[in-house]
BATORLUM-106705 format. One record per residue (C-alpha): x, y, z negated; residue number from 0; chain. Coordinates in nm, 3 decimals. Each point is the difference from the previous one (the first is absolute). Layout:
REC        c1        c2        c3   resi   chain
REC         X         Y         Z    NUM       A
...
//
This chain:
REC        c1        c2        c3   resi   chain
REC    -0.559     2.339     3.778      0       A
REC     0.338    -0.139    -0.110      1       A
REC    -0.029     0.158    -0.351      2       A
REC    -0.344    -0.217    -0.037      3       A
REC     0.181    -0.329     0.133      4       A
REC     0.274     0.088    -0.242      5       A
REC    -0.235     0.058    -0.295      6       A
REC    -0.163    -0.343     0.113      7       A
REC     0.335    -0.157    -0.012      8       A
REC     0.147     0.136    -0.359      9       A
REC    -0.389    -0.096    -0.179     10       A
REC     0.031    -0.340     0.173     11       A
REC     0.337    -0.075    -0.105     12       A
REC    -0.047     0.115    -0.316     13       A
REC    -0.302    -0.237    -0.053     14       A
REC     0.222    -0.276     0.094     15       A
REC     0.278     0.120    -0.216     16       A
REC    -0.265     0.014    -0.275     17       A
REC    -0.171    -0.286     0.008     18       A
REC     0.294    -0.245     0.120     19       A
REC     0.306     0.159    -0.283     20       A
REC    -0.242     0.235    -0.312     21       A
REC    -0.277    -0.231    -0.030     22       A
REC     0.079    -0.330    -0.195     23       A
REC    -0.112    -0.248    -0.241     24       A
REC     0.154    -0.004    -0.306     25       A
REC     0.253    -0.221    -0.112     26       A
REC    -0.098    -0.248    -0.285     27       A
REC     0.211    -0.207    -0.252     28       A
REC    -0.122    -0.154    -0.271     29       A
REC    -0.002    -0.288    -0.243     30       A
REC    -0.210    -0.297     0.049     31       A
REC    -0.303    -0.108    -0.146     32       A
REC    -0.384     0.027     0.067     33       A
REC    -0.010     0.310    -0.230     34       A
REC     0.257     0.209     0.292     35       A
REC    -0.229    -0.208     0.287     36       A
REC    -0.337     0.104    -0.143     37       A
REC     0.153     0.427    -0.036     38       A
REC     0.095    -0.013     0.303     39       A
REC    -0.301    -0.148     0.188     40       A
REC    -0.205     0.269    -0.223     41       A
REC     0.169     0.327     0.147     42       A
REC     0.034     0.046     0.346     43       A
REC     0.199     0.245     0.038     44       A
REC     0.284    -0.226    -0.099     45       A
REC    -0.050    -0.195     0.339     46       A
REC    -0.101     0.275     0.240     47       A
REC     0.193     0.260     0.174     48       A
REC     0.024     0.306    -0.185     49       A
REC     0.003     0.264     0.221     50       A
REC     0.188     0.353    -0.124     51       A
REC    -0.186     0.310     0.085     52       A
REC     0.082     0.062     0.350     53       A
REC     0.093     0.357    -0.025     54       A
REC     0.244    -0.010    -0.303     55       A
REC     0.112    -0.387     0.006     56       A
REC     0.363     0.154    -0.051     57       A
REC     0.105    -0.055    -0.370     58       A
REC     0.104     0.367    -0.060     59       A
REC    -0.286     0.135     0.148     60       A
REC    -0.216    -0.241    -0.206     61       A
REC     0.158     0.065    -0.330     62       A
REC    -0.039     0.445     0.062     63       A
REC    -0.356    -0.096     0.095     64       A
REC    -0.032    -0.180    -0.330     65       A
REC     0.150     0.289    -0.217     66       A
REC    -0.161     0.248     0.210     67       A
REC    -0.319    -0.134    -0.085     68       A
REC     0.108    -0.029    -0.394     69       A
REC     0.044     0.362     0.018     70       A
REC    -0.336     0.114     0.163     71       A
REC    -0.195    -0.286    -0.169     72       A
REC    -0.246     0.123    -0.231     73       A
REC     0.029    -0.051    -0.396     74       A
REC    -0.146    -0.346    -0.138     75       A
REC    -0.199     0.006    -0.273     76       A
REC     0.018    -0.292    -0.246     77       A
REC    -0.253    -0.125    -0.228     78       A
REC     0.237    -0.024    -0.307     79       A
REC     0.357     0.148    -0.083     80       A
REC     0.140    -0.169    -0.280     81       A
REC     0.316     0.036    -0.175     82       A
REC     0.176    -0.290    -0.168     83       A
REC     0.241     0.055    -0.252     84       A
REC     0.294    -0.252    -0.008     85       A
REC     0.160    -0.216    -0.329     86       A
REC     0.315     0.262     0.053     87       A
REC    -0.253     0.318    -0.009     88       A
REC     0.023     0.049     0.416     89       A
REC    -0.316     0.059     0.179     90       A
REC    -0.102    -0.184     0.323     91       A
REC    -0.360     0.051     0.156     92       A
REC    -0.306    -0.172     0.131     93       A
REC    -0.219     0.167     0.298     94       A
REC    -0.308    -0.196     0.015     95       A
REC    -0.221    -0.066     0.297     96       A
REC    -0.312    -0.158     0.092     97       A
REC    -0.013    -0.058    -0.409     98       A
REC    -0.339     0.204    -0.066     99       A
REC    -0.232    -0.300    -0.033    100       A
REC     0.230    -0.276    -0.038    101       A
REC    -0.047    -0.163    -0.351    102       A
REC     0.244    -0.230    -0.275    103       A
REC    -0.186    -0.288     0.097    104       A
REC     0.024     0.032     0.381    105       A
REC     0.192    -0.250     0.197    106       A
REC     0.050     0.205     0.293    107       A
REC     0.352     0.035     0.076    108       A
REC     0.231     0.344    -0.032    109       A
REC     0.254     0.089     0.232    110       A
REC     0.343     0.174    -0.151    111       A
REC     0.158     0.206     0.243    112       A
REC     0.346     0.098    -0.073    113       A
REC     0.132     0.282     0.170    114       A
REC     0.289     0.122     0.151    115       A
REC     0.387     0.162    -0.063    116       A
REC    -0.101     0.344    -0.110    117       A
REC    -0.396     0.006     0.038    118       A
REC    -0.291    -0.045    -0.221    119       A
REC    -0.392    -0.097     0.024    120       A
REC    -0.058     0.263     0.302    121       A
REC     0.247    -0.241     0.256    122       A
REC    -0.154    -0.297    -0.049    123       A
REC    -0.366     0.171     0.012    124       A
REC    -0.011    -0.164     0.366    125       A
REC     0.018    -0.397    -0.098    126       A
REC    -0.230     0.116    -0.341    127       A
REC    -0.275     0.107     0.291    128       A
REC     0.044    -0.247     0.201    129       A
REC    -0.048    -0.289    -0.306    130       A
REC    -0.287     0.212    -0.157    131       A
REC    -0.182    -0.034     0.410    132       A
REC     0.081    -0.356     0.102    133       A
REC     0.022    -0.170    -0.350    134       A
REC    -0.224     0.191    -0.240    135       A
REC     0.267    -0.100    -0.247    136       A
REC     0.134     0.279    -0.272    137       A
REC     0.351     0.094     0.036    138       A
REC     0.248     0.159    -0.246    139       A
REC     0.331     0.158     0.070    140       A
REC     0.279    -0.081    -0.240    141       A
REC     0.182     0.323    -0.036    142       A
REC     0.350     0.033    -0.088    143       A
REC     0.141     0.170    -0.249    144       A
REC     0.124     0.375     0.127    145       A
REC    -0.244    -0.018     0.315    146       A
REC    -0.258     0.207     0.075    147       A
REC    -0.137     0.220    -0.299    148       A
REC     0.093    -0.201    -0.248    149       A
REC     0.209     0.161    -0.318    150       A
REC     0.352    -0.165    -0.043    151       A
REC    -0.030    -0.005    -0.326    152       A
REC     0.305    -0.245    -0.003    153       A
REC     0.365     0.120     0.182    154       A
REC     0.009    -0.255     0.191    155       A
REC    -0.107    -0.089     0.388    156       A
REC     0.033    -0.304     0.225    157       A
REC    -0.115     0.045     0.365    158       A
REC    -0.091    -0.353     0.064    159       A
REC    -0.166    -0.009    -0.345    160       A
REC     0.041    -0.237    -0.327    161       A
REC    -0.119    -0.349    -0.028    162       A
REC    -0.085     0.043    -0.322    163       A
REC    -0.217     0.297     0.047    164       A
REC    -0.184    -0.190     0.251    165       A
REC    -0.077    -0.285    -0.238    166       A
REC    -0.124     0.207    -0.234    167       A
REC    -0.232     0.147     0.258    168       A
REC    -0.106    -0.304     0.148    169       A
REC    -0.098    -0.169    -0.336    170       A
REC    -0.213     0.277    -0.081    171       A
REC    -0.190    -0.041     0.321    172       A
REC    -0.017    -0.339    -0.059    173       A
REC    -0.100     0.060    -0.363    174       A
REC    -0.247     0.273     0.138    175       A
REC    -0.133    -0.266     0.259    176       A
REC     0.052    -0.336    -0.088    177       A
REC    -0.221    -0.170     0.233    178       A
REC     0.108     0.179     0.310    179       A
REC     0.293    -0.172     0.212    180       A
REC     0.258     0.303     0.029    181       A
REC     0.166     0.013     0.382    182       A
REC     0.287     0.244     0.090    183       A
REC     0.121     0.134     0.213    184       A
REC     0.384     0.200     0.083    185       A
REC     0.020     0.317     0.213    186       A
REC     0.396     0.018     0.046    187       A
REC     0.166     0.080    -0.270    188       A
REC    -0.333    -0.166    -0.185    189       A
REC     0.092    -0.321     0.134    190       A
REC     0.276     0.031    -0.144    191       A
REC    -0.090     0.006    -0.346    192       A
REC    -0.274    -0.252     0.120    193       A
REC     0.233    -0.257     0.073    194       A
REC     0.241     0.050    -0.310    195       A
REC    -0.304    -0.041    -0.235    196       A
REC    -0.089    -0.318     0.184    197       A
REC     0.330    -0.128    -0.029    198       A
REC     0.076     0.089    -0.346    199       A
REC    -0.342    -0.172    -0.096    200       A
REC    -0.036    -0.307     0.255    201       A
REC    -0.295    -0.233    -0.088    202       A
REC    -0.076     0.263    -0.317    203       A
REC    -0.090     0.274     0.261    204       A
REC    -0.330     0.190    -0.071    205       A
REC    -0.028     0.012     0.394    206       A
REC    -0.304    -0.234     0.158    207       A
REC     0.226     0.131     0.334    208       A
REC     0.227     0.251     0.148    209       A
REC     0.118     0.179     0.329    210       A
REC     0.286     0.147     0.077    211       A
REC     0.022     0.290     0.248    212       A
REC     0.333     0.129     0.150    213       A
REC     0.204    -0.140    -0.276    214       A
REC     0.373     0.073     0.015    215       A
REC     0.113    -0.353    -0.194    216       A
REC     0.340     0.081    -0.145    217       A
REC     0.015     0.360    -0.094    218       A
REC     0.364     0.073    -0.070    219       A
REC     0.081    -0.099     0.339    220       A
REC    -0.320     0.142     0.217    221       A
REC    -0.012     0.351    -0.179    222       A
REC     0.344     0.051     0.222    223       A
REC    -0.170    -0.084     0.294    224       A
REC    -0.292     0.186     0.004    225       A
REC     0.022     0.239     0.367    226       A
REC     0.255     0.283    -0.114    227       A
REC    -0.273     0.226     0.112    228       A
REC    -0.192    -0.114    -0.223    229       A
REC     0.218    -0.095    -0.266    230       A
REC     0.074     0.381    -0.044    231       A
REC    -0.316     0.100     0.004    232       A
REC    -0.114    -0.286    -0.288    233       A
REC     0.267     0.130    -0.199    234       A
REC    -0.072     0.325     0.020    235       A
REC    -0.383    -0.042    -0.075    236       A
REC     0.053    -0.228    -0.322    237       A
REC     0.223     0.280    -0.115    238       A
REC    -0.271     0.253     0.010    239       A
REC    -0.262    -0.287    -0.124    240       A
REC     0.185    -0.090    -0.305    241       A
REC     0.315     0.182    -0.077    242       A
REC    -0.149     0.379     0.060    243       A
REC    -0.322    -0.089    -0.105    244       A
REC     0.082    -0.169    -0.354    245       A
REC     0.326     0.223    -0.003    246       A
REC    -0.089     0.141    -0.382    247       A
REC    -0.030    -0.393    -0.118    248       A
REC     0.255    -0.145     0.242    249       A
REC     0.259     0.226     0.016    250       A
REC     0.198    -0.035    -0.382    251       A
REC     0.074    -0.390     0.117    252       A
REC     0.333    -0.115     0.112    253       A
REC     0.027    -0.065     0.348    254       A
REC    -0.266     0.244     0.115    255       A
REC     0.205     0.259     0.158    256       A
REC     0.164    -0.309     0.222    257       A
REC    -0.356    -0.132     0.107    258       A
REC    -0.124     0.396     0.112    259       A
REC     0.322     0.011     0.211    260       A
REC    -0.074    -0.298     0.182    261       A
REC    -0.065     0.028     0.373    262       A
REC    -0.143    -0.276     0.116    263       A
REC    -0.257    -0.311    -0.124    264       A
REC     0.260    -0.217    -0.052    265       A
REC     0.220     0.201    -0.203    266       A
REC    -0.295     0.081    -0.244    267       A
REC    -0.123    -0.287    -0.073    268       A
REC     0.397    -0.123    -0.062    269       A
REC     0.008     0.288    -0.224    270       A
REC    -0.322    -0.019    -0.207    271       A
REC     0.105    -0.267    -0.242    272       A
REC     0.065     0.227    -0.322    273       A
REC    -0.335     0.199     0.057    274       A
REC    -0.161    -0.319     0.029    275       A
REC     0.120    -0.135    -0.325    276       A
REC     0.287    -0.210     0.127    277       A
REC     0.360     0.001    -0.087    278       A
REC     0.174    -0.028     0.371    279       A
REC    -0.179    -0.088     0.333    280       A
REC     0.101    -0.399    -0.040    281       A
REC    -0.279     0.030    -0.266    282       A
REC    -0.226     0.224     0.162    283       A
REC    -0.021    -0.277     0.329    284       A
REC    -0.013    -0.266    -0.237    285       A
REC    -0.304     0.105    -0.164    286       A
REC    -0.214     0.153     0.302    287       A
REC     0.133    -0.168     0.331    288       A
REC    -0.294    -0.258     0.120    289       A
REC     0.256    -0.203     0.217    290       A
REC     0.170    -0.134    -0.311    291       A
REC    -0.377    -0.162    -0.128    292       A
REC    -0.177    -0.060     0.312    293       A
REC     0.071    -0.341     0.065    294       A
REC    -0.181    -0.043    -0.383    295       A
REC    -0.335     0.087     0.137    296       A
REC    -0.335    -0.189     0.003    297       A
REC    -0.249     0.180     0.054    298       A
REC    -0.156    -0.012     0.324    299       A
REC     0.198     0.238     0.177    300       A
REC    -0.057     0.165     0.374    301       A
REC     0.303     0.218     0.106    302       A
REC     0.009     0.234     0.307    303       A
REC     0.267     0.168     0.208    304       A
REC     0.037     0.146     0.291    305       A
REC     0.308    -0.006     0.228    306       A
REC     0.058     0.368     0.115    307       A
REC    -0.045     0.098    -0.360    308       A
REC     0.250     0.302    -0.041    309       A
REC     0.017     0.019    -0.389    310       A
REC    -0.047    -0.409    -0.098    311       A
REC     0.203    -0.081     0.265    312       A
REC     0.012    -0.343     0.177    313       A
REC     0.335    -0.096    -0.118    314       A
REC    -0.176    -0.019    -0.302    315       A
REC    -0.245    -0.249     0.082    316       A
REC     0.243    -0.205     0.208    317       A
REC     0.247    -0.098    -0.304    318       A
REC    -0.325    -0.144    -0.227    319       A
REC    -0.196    -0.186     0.273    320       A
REC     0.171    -0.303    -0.075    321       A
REC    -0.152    -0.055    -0.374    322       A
REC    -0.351     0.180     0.086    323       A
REC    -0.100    -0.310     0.138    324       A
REC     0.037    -0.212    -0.287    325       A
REC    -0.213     0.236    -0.181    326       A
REC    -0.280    -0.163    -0.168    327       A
REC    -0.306     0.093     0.153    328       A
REC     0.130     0.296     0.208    329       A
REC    -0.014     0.191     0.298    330       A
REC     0.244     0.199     0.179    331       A
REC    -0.148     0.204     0.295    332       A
REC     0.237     0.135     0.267    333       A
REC    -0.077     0.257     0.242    334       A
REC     0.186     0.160     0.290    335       A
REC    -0.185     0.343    -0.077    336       A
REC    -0.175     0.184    -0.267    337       A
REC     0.300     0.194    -0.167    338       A
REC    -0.032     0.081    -0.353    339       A
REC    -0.310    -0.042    -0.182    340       A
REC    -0.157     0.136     0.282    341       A
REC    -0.150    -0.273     0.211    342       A
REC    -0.245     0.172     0.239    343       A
REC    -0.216    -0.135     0.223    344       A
REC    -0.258     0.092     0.224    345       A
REC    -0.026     0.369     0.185    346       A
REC    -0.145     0.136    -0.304    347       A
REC     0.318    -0.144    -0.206    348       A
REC    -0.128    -0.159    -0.232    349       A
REC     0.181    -0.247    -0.250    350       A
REC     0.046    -0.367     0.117    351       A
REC     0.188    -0.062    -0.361    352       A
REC    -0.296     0.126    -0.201    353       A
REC    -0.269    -0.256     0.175    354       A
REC     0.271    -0.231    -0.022    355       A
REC     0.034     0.013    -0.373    356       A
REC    -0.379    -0.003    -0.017    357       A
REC    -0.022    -0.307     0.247    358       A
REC     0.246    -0.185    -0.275    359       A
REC    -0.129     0.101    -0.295    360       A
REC    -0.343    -0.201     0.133    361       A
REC     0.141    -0.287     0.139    362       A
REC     0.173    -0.024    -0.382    363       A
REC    -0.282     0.072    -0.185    364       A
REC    -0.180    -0.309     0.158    365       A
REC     0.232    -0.228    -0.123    366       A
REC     0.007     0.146    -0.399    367       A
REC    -0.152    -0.268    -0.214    368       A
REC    -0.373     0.045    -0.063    369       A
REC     0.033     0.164    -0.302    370       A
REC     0.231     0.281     0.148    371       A
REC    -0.235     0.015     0.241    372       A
REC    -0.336     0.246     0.034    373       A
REC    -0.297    -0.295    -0.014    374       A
REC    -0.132     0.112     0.372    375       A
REC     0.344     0.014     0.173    376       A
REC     0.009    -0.188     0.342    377       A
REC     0.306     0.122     0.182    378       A
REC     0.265    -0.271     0.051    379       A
REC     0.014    -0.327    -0.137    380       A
REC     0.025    -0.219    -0.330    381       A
REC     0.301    -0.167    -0.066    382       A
//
């Protein structure tokens, strides 16, 4: 009998524990201005609790769930893999979705997912289902060059991608669909190369809007802080993803024996510079980090962290609060749980950060002016 009272006691006070210190609302900061007010009234899940998945709220257990599930997950088929060749003869790729019926002349709008450190098409398949279900929309991942199954036909590799890669990609989409508004959004490492695009190009961005998920801000200092755990095993992975696996194209370049010794994430992206085309790591940082551009951006921007993240730490977040909020048009969501990417909710875990996304992308889309608009769209209001 004192083994049930116990049992009783432990379930209670774990309820309490639960729903008094795991669930919380998220934290909001953003600029001012109807545009932010009318967002944010449009997607409730920016002003409810968001309640972690009961039985792995913990942010280590969340993030092996996640890449547990990565690994068992079936293959996604796309509707189109396309391969873009690049003004310096590299080749990035295109993985279409949702595309079959869509048409030049369609306004609809086209969500570009951009995915993450050392990952392709099949990591991001998650957020592409999700869109394709809630939205109807057509979604296209912009795939780096070296990622995946694409040829490097070039010796040369960035992890967080090239800028200039993307633009090309992105006006061919738009050039492929110029009537559709073009919304992206950043898994990671994506957001990474999200937010340097939007920086470099400020009111010239191709971008309708954007969202950020789990993005690290200044990469020469948050690489270092990345869990050692962690850290080792990143290292270690983008060694076999890159170095091993493009060793015949990769290997003749100065610098590359350096890189493969490296032994954790920090010390290979420090050492990367001269396979990525730069002279020293100065230039390297100066050309890819998204903290040095951010504060450029203006495109309607939604960025998300989490707290107990153990890779994009919170240190992170804490030394760039102070100019997020005098981002044009932007939104910075903080929440106590959800660790990387990972965001699960509900006791079937699914992702809070996917609906999230989806719950923006509306609430944006209501506001585009009627002619980036579809004619029968009703969802949020006219500014």
């Amino acid at each position: 009998m004192l083994s049930v009272y116990l049992v009783l006691f432990l379930i209670i006070a774990f309820l309490f524990y639960y729903f008094l210190d795991v669930a919380e609302k998220p934290v909001l900061q953003f600029s001012e201005g109807e545009f932010v007010r009318r967002v944010i009234t449009n997607c409730p899940r920016l002003t409810r609790k968001y309640f972690p998945t009961f039985w792995c709220f913990n942010n280590h257990l969340m993030l092996a769930l996640l890449l547990f599930r990565e690994h068992r997950s079936k293959f996604f088929h796309y509707d189109k893999l396309e391969h873009l060749k690049m003004k310096d003869g590299g080749v990035t790729g295109l993985a279409w979705s949702n595309i079959k019926e869509k048409k030049k002349t369609d306004s609809d709008p086209i969500a570009i997912v951009f995915h993450t450190i050392s990952g392709d098409e099949q990591d991001v398949k998650s957020i592409v289902k999700v869109i394709r279900a809630q939205l109807k929309w057509a979604s296209v991942v912009c795939i780096r060059r070296g990622h995946g199954n694409l040829p490097l036909s070039k010796p040369q590799i960035n992890t967080m991608g090239s800028s200039s890669d993307l633009k090309e990609q992105l006006l061919y989409i738009k050039k492929k669909f110029p009537n559709s508004p073009l919304f992206g959004v950043g898994i990671s490492a994506g957001s990474g190369l999200l937010a340097r695009y939007l920086g470099e190009s400020g009111t010239k961005s191709l971008l309708d809007a954007a969202v950020a998920i789990s993005p690290a801000y200044d990469i020469e200092k948050a690489f270092h802080r990345v869990h050692p755990v962690y850290s080792k095993i990143m290292g270690q992975r983008l060694i076999n993803y890159f170095l091993k696996r493009h060793y015949e194209t990769l290997s003749s370049l100065g610098g590359f024996q350096e890189v493969l010794e490296s032994k954790t994430l920090g010390e290979f992206q420090d050492r990367l510079h001269r396979l990525s085309g730069f002279d020293d790591k100065e230039e390297y940082y100066r050309h890819s980090n998204p903290a040095l551009v951010m504060q450029n951006i203006r495109t309607p921007i939604m960025i998300l962290n989490a707290k107990d993240d153990p890779i994009c730490v919170n240190q992170n977040v804490l030394e760039n609060l102070h100019w997020l909020e005098n981002l044009p048009n932007s939104i910075h969501v903080y929440t106590k749980r959800g660790s990387h990417i990972a965001y699960y909710e509900g006791w079937k875990a699914i992702s809070w950060s996917d609906h999230l996304v989806c719950e923006y992308f509306k609430a944006v889309q209501g506001q585009l002016p009627k002619n980036k608009k579809k004619s029968k769209t009703k969802t949020g209001k006219k500014r």
